[in-house]
Structure formats: structure tokens, C-alpha cells
N, CA and C of each residue as an Amber inpcrd file, in Angstrom:
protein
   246
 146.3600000 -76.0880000 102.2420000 145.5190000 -77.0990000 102.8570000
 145.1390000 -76.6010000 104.2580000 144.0280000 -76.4720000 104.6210000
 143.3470000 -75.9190000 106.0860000 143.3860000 -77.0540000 106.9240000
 143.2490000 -76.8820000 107.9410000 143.4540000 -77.6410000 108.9660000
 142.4440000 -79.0950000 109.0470000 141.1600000 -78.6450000 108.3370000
 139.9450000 -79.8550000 108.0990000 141.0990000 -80.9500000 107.8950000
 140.8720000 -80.4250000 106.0540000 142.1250000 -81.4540000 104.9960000
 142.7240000 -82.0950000 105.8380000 143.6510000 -81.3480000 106.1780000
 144.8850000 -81.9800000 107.1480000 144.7250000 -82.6990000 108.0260000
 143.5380000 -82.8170000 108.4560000 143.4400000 -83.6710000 109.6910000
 142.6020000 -85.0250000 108.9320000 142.1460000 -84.8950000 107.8910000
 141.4630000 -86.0850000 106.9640000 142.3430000 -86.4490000 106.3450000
 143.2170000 -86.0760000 106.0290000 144.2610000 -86.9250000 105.1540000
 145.3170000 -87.8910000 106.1130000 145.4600000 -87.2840000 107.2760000
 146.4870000 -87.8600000 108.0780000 145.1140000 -88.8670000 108.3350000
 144.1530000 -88.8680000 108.8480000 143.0990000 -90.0560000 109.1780000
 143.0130000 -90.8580000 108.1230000 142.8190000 -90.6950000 106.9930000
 142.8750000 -91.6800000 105.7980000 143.9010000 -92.7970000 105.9580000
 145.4920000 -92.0610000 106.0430000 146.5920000 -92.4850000 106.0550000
 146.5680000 -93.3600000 107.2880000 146.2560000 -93.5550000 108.4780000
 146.6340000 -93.9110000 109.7350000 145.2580000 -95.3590000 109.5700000
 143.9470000 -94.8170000 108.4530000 143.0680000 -95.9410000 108.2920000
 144.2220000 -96.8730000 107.2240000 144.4720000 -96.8570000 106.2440000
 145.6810000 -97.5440000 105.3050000 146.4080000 -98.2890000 106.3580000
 147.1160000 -97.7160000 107.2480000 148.4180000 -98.7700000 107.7850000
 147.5360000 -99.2160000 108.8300000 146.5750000 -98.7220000 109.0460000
 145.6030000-100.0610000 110.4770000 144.9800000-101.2980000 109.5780000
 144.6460000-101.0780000 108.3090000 144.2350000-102.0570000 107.5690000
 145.3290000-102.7820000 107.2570000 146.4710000-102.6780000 106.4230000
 147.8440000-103.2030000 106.3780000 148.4260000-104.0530000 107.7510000
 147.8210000-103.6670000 108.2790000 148.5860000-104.2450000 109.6050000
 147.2470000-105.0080000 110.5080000 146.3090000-104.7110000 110.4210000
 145.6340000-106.3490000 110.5640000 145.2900000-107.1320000 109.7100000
 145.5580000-106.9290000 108.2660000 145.4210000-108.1940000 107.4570000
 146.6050000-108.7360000 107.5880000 148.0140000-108.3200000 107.7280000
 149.2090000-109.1270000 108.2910000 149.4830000-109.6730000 109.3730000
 148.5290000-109.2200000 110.4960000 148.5300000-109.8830000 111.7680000
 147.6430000-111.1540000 111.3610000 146.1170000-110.6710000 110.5410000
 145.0540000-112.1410000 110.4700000 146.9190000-113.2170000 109.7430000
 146.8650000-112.8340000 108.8890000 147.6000000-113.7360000 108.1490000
 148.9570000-114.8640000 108.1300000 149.3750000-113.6290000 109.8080000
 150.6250000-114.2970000 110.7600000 150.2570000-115.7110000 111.1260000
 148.5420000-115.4090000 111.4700000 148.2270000-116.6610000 112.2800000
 148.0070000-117.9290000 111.1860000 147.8760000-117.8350000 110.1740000
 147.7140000-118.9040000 108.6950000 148.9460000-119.2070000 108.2750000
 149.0500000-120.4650000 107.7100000 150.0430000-120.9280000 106.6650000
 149.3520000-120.2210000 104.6800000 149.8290000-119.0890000 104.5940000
 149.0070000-118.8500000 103.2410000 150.0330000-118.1500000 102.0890000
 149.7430000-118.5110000 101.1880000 150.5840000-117.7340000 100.2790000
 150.9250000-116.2770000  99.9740000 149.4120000-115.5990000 100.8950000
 149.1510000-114.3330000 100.9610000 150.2830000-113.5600000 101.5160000
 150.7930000-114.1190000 102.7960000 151.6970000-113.6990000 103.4730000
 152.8150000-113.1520000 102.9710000 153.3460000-113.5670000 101.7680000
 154.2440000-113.2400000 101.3330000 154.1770000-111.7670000 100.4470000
 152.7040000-111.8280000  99.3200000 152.9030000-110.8920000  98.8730000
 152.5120000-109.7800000  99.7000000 151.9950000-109.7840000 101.2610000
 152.0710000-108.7420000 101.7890000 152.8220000-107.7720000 102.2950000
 154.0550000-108.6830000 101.7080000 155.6210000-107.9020000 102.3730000
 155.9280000-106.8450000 100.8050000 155.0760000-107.2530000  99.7240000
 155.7140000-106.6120000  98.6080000 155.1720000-105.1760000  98.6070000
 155.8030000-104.0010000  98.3690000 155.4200000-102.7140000  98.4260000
 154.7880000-102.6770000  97.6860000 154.6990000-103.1270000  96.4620000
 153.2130000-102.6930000  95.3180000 151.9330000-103.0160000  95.9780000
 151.9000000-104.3740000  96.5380000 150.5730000-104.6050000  96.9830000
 150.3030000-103.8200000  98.1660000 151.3590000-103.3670000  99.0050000
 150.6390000-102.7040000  99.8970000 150.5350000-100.9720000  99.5500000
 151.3070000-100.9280000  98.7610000 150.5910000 -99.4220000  98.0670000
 149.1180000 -99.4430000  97.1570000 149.1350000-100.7630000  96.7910000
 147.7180000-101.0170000  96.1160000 146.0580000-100.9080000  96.8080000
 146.5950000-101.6220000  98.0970000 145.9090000-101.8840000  99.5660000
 145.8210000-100.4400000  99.9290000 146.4730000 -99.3120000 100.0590000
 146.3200000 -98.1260000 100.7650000 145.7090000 -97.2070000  99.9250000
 145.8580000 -97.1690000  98.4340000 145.4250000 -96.8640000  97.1830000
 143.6690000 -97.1680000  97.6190000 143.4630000 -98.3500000  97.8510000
 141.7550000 -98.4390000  98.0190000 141.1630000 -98.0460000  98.7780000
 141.8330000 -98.1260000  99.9620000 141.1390000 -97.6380000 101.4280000
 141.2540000 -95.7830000 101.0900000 141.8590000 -95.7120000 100.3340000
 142.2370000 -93.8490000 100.4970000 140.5050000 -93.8450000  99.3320000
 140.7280000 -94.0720000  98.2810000 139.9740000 -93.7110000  97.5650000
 138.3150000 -94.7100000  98.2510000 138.1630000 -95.7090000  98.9930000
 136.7740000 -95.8430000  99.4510000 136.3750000 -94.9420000 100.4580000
 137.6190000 -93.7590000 101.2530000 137.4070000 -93.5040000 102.0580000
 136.9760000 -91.8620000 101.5950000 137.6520000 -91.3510000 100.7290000
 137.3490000 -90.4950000  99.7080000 136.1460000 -90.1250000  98.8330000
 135.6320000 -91.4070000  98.4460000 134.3320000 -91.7820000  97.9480000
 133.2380000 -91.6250000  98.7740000 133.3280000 -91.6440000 100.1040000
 132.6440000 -91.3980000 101.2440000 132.0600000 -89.9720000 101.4580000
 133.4350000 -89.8140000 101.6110000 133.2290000 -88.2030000 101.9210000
 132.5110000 -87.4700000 100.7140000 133.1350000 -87.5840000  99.4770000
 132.6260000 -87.2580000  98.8070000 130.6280000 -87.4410000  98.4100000
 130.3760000 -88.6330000  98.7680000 128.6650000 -88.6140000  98.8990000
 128.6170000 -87.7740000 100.5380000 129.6690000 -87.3330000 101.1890000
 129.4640000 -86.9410000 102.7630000 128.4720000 -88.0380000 103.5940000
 128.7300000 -89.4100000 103.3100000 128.6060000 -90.2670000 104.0800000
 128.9660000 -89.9450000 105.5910000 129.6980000 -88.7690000 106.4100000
 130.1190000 -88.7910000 107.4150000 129.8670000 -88.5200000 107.9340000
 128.4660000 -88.6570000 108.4690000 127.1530000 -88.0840000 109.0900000
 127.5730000 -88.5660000 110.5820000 126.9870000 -87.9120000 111.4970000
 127.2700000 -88.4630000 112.9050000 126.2190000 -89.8960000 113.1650000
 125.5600000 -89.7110000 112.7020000 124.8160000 -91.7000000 112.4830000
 125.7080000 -92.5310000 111.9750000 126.5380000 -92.1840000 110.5000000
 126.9630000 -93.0010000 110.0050000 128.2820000 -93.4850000 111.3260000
 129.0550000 -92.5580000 111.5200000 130.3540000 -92.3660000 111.9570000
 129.5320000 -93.3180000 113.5410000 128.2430000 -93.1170000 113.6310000
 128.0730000 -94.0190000 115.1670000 128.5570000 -95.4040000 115.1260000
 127.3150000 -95.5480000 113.9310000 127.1080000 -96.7470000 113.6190000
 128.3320000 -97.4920000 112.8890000 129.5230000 -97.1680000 112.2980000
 130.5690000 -97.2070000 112.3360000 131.7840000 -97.6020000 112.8140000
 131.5790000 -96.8830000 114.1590000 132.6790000 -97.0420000 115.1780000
 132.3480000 -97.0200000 116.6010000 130.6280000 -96.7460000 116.9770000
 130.1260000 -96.2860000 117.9200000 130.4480000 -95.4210000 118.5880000
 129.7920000 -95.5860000 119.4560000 129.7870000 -93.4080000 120.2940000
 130.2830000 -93.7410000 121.8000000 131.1170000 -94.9130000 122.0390000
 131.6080000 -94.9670000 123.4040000 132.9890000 -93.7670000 123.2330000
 133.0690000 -93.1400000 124.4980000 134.5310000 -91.9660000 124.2370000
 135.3290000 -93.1770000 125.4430000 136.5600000 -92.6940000 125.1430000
 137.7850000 -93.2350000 125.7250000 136.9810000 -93.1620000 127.5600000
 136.7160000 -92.4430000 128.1230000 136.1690000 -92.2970000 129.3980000
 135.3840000 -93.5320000 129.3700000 134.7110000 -93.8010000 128.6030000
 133.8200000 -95.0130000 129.0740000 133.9680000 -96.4140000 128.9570000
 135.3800000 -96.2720000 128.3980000 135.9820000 -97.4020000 128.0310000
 137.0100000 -98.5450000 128.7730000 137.0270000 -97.0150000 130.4010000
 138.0460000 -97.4430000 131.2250000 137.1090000 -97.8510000 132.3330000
């Protein structure tokens, strides 16, 4: 695996537990039934399972155009943020 890979797979992975972890934060703030099965490891391997493969699916059409990736996440850098 070259260094690209490697650095897309660890990004995939780090998108999975940022998603995991604000649908459990939205959900802290609710009384919902959801809450519970978010503690169960299947569903959240299920949950990381999608985001890997929508994120995969991406790349694969190479959706990751510097427009897309703007429009995305926008083009402010950490410098402009402070």
C-alpha cells in the first residue's frame, strides 16, 4: 500500500468515527430509542461499513475534484480560521 492509499484509508476511517460520534452526540440531546442501538457494535460497524463504501464510491467516479472537495468542506485553511 503507497502512501496515497494509506493516507485515504486512515481518512475514510477517521470520516466513520466523526459520523459515529455526531449522530451519538445529536442523539444524547433526545429521549429516543435510537440511542441505545447506537451503543451496539453491529450497528456501528454497519454505520462505518456505509460511510467507507459511499466514500469509496466517490473516489471511485473520482468525485474528488478540488471543486467538489471546496464545495464540500470549503477552502478556508486553519490560518484563516484563527
Amino acid at each position: 500500500m503507497d502512501q496515497g492509499e494509506k493516507r485515504f484509508r486512515n481518512f475514510v476511517l477517521m470520516i466513520g468515527d466523526e459520523v459515529i460520534h455526531e449522530m451519538q452526540d445529536d442523539l444524547f440531546k433526545t429521549d429516543s430509542d435510537l440511542k441505545d442501538s447506537l451503543k451496539d457494535p453491529t450497528v456501528i460497524s454497519l454505520i462505518k461499513i456505509a460511510v467507507v463504501k459511499t466514500m469509496v464510491n466517490l473516489q471511485t467516479k473520482r468525485a474528488y475534484t478540488t471543486t467538489f472537495m471546496t464545495n464540500l468542506v470549503g477552502n478556508q485553511t486553519k490560518e484563516d480560521l484563527k
